[in-house]
C-alpha positions in Angstrom: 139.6 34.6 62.7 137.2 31.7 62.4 136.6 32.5 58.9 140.1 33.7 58.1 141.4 30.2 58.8 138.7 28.1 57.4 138.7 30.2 54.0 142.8 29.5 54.4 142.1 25.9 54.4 139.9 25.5 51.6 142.4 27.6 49.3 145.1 25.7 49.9 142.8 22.4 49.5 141.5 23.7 46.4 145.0 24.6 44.8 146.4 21.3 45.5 143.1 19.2 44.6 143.0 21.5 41.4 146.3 21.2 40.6 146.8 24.9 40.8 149.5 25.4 43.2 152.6 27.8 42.7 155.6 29.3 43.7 154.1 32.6 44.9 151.4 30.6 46.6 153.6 28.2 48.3 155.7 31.6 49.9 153.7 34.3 50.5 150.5 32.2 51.8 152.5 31.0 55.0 153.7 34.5 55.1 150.4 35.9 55.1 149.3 32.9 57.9 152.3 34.1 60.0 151.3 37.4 60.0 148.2 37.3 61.0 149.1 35.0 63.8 151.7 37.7 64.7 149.5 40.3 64.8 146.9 38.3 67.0 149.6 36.8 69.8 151.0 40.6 69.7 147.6 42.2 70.2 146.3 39.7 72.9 149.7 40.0 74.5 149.6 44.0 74.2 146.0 43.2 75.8 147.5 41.0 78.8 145.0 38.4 77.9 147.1 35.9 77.6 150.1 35.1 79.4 153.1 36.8 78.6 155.5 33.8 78.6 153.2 32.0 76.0 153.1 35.1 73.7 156.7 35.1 73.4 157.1 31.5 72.7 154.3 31.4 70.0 156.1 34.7 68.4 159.9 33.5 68.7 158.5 29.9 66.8 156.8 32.4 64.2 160.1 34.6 63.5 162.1 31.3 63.8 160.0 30.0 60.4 159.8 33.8 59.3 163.6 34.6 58.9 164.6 31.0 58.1 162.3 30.1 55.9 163.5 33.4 54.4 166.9 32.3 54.2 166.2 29.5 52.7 164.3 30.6 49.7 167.1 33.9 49.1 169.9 30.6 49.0 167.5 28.7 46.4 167.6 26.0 48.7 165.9 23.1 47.9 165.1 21.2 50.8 161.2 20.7 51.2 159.9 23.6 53.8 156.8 21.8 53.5 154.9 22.0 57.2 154.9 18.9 59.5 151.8 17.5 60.9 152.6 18.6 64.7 152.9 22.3 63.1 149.7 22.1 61.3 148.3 20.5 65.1 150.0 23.5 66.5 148.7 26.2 63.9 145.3 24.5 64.7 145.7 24.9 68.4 147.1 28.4 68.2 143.9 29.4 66.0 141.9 27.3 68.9 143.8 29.6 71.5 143.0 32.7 69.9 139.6 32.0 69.2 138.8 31.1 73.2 141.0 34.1 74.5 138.7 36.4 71.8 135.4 35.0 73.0 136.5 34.7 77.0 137.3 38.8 76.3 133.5 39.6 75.2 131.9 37.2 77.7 130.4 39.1 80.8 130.1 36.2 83.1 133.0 33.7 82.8 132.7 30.6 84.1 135.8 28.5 85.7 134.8 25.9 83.2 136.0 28.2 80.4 139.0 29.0 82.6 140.0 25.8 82.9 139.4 24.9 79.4 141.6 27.9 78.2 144.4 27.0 81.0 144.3 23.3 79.8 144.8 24.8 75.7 147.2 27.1 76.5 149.7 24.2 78.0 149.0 21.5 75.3 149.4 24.4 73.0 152.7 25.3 74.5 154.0 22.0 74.4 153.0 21.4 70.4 154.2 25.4 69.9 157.8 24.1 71.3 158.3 20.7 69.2 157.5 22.4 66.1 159.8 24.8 66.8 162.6 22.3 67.8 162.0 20.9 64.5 161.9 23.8 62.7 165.3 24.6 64.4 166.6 21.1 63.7 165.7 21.7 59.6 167.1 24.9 59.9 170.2 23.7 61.7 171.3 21.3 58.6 170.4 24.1 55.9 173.0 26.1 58.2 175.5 23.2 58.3 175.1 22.4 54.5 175.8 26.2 53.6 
């Protein structure tokens, strides 16, 4: 996962540094991004490794920017979907979540330390998880309205 995202960051670094961005890029890379989280958050929820409640509020943000970010590109819309610096601190923190969950699951001896560290991630990660969602909503909300 590690890897995954730092390899992620230095593409899209490169593409715009380079000049090389493009349409497909701009799409189907935050696709691919949301997927993967997906697929984590489902797996570690499957797993009951991390609480339920958090799962679902790190998955409904996900299909929220899945199916309108969706609808947005199918109406040729041309508002900027470009992501906001509390969702990059979120993706950040979700990576940082998934990462301590993944090593606290193939640690023999875990220390309350590392409880408490995940405990304390998991509710600033909650709270950054449910303002980028509200704006998310909100950008959503006035592509709806303009419609």
């Amino acid at each position: 996962m590690l890897i995954l995202g730092v390899t992620d960051w230095f593409d899209g670094f490169f593409a715009r540094r380079l000049n090389q961005e493009s349409l497909f890029g701009k799409i189907f890379d935050p696709i691919a991004d949301k997927t993967l989280m997906v697929g984590m958050f489902a797996t570690l929820g499957y797993l009951r490794a991390m609480p339920l409640a958090f799962v679902i509020l790190c998955l409904t943000r996900d299909v929220l920017i899945i199916i309108g970010g969706f609808s947005m590109v199918r109406a040729h819309c041309k508002a900027d979907f470009s992501p906001t610096r509390t969702s990059k601190i979120n993706t950040f923190l979700q990576i940082l979540c998934i990462l301590l969950v993944t090593y606290r699951l193939h640690t023999i001896n875990v220390s309350p330390l590392l409880m408490l560290s995940e405990t304390a991630l998991l509710l600033i990660t909650s709270l950054f998880t449910m303002v980028s969602g509200m704006q998310y909503a909100k950008t959503f909300w006035r592509f709806l309205k303009s419609a």
